[in-house]
C-alpha positions as CSV (number, residue, x, y, z in Angstrom):
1,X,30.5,80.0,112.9
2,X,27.1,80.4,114.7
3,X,27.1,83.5,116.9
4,X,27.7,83.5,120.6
5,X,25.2,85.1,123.0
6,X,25.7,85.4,126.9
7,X,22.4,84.5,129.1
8,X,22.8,85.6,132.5
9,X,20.0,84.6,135.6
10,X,19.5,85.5,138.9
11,X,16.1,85.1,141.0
12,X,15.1,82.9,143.9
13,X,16.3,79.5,144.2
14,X,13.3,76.5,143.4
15,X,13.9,72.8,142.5
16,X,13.6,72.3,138.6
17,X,15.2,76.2,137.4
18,X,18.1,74.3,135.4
19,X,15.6,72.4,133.4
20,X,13.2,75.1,133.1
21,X,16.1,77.1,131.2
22,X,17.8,74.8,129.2
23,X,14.1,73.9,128.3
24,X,13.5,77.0,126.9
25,X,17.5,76.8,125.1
26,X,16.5,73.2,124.2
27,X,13.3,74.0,121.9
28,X,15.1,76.6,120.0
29,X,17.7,73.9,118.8
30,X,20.4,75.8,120.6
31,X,23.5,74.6,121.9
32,X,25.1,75.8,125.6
33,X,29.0,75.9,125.1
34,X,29.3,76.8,129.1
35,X,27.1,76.7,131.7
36,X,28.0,77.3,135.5
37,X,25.1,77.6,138.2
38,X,25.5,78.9,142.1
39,X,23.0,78.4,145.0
40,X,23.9,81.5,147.8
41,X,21.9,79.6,150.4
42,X,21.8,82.8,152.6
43,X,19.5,84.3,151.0
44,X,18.3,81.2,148.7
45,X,19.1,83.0,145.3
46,X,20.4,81.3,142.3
47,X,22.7,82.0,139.7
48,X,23.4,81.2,136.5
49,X,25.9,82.1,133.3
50,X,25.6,80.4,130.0
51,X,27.6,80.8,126.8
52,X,24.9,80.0,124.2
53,X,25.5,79.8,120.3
54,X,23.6,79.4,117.6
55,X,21.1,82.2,116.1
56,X,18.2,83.3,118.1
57,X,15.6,85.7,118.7
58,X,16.7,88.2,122.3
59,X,13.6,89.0,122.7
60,X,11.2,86.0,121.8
61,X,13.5,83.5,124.4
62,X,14.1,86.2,127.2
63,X,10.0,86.7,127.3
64,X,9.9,82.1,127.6
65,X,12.2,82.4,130.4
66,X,10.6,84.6,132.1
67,X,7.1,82.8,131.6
68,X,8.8,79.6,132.9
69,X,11.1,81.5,135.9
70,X,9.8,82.9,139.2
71,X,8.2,86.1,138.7
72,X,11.5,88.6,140.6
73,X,13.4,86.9,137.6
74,X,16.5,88.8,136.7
75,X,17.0,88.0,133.4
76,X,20.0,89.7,130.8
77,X,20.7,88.1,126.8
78,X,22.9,89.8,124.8
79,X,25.3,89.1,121.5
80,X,28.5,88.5,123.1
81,X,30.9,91.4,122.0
82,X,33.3,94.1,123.6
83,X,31.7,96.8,125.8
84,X,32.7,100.5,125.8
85,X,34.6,101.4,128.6
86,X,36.0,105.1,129.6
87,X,39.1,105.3,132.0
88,X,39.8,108.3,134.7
89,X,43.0,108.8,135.8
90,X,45.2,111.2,137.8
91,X,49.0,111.4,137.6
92,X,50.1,107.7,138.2
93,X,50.7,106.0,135.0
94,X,50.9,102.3,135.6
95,X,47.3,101.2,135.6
96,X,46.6,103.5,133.1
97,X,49.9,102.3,130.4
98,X,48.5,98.4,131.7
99,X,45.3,98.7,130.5
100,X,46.8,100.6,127.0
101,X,48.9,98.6,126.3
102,X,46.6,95.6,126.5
103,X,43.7,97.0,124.7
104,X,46.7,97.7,122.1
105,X,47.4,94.0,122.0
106,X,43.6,93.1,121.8
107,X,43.8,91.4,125.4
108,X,41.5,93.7,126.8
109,X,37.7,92.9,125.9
110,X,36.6,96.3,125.7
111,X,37.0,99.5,123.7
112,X,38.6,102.1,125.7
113,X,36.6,105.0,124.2
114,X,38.8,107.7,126.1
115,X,40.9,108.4,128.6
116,X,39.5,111.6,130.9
117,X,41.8,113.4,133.5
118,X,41.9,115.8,136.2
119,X,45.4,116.6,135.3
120,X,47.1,116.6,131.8
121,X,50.7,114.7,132.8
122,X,49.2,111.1,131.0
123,X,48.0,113.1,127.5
124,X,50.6,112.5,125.3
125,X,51.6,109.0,126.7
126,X,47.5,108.5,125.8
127,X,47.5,109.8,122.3
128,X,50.2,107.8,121.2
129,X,47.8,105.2,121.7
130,X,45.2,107.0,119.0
131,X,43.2,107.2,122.4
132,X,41.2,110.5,122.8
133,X,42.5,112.1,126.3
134,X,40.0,115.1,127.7
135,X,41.7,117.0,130.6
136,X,39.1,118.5,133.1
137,X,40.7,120.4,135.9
138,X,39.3,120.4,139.4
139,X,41.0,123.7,139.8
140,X,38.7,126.8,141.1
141,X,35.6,124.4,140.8
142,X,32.9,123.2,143.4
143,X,32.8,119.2,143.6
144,X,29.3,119.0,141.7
145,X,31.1,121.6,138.7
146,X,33.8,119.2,138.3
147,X,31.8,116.5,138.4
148,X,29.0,117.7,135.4
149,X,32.3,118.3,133.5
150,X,33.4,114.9,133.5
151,X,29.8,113.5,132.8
152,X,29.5,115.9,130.3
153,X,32.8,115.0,128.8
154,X,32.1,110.9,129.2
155,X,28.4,111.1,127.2
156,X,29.5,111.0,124.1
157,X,30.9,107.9,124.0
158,X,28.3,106.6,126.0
159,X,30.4,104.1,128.7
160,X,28.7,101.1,129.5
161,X,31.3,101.5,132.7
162,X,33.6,103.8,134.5
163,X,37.4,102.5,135.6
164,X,39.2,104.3,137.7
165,X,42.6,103.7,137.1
166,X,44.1,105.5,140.2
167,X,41.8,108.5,140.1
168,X,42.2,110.0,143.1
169,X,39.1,111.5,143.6
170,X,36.4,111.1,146.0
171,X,33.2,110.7,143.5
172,X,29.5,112.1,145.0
173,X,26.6,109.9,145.9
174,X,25.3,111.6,143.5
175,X,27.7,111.2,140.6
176,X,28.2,107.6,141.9
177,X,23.7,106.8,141.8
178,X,24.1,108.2,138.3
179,X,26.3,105.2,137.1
180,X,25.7,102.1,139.6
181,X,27.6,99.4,139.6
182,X,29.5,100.5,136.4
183,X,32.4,102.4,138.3
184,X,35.3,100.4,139.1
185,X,37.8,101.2,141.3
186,X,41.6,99.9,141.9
187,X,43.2,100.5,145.5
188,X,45.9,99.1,147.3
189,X,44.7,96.4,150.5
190,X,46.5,98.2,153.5
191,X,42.7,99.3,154.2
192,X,41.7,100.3,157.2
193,X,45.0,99.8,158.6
194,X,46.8,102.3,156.5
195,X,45.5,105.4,155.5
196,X,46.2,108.8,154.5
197,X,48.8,110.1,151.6
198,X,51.6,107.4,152.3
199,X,50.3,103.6,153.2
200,X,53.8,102.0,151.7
201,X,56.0,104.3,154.2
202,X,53.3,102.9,157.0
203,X,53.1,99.7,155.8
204,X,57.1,99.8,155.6
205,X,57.4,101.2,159.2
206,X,54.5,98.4,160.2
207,X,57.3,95.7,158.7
208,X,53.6,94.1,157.0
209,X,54.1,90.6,155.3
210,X,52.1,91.2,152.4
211,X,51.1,93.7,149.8
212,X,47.8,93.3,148.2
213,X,45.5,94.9,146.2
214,X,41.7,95.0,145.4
215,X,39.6,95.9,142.8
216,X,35.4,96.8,143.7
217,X,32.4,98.4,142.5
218,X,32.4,102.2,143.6
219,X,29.5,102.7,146.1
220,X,28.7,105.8,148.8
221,X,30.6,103.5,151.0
222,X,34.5,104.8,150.3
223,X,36.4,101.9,149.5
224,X,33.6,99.5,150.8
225,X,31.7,98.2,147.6
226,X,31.2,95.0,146.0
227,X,34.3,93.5,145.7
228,X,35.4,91.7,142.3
229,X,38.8,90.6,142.6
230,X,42.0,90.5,145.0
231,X,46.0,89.5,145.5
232,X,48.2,89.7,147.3
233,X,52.5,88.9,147.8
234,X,54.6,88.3,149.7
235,X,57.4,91.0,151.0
236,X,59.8,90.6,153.7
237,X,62.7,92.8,155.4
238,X,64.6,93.6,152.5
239,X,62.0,95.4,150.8
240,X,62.6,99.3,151.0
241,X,60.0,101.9,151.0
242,X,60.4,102.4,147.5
243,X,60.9,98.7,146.3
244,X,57.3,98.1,148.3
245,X,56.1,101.0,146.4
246,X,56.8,98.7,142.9
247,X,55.5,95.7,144.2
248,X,52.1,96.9,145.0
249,X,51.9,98.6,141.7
250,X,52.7,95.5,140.0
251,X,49.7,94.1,142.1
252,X,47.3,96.6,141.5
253,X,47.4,96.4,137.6
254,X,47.5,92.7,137.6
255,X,44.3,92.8,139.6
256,X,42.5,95.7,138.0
257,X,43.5,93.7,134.9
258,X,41.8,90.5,136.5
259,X,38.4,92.6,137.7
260,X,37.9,94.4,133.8
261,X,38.4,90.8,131.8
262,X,36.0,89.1,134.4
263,X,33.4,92.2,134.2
264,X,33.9,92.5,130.6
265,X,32.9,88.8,130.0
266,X,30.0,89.4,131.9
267,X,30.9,86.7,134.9
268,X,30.1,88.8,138.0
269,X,27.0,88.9,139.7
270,X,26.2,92.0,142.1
271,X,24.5,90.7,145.6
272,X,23.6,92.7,148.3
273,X,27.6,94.2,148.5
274,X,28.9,91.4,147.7
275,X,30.1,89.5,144.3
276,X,29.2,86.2,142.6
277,X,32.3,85.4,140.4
278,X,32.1,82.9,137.9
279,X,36.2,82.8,136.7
């Protein structure tokens, strides 16, 4: 089977870019299994995702693409395979056991490299997934001491990103510049509306409609970055505060799950602070 490689383009919008690129794919005798193509016409920038097989040279095509592309050509061409991913967590389990169980199951196109925690509660629930789990306490430490302990705890395994599956922590610009747009974040969609240490009693006292959840790239903007993927359900009066509670947490996992396989297969495009999504 010939291998697959993922070519992903973004740069100013011109007549003629499709045939410029599958030019270039063309004259290497190389067959595109998927192809999808977006025109923002905002800011006139294209985008493109192709699922390319066949064997082939990175470097030799990326340098003819960018000979026949505009010059602020963004261009990435990798072997298509699972990416290393590290999760942080606090004390709430279910997008944590989610994602465990499907990497587990091999539905999850990543390897989860570790599992790092500000409080131990999740360890043994992670090792009995053969999963390393590193608990770094916030206790007694400044904001940047805590933070240098987890990077210094994550390089190892040398994440290509950063989930945080209910970590609930407020991350530096600093930590945050360190890793952009590889930290991704899970929160319920009550936001602005709802804030502080109990949005399902608020949203429950509100008598709210729908429970939704989102998933985003982590930016200096809290809770404001690119975002990747949402839900949302439907609730009505005879949901209690608790039974809300379950419902959102059955939302947030099915998103977060949504947002890593999308991210994973390389099919999301960063824009200003927003997303291209190619599902």
């Amino acid at each position: 089977m010939d291998p697959l490689h993922i070519l992903r383009i973004q740069c100013p919008d011109r007549s003629g870019l499709i045939a410029a690129i599958t030019g270039v794919i063309a004259a290497h005798q190389l067959n595109i299994v998927v192809m999808k193509e977006f025109v923002e016409p905002v800011s006139n920038s294209f985008f493109a995702r192709f699922e390319i097989s066949g064997a082939l040279n990175v470097d030799e095509i990326t340098q003819e693409l960018g000979k026949a592309l505009p010059p602020t050509t963004q261009i990435e061409l990798h072997a298509a395979r699972k990416k290393d991913i590290v999760l942080l967590v606090t004390k709430e389990q279910h997008c944590l056991s989610d994602l465990l169980v499907r990497h587990f199951f091999g539905e999850l196109h990543a390897n989860i490299k570790a599992v790092i925690g500000n409080y131990d509660q999740l360890a043994s629930f992670t090792k009995k997934f053969d999963i390393p789990f590193i608990h770094v306490s916030h206790e007694g430490l400044t904001k940047e001491s805590f933070e240098q302990k987890i990077i210094d705890a994550m390089q190892p395994f040398e994440p290509e990103y950063i989930v945080l599956a209910k970590f609930m922590r407020i991350l530096s610009p600093e930590f945050v510049a360190q890793y952009k747009h590889r930290i991704i974040n899970i929160h319920h969609s009550f936001l602005p509306a709802f804030v502080g240490a109990h949005p399902y009693r608020q949203a429950y006292e509100r008598g709210v409609k729908l429970i939704g959840a989102t998933a985003h790239f982590v930016t200096n903007d809290l809770d404001e970055g690119p975002i990747i993927t949402q839900k949302v359900i439907n609730v009505d009066h005879e949901y209690s505060v608790t039974g809300m509670v379950q419902a959102g947490h059955e939302v947030e996992k099915a998103v977060l799950a949504e947002a890593l396989k999308l991210l994973l297969e390389d099919r999301v495009f960063v824009t200003r602070n927003r997303t291209v999504v190619f599902d």
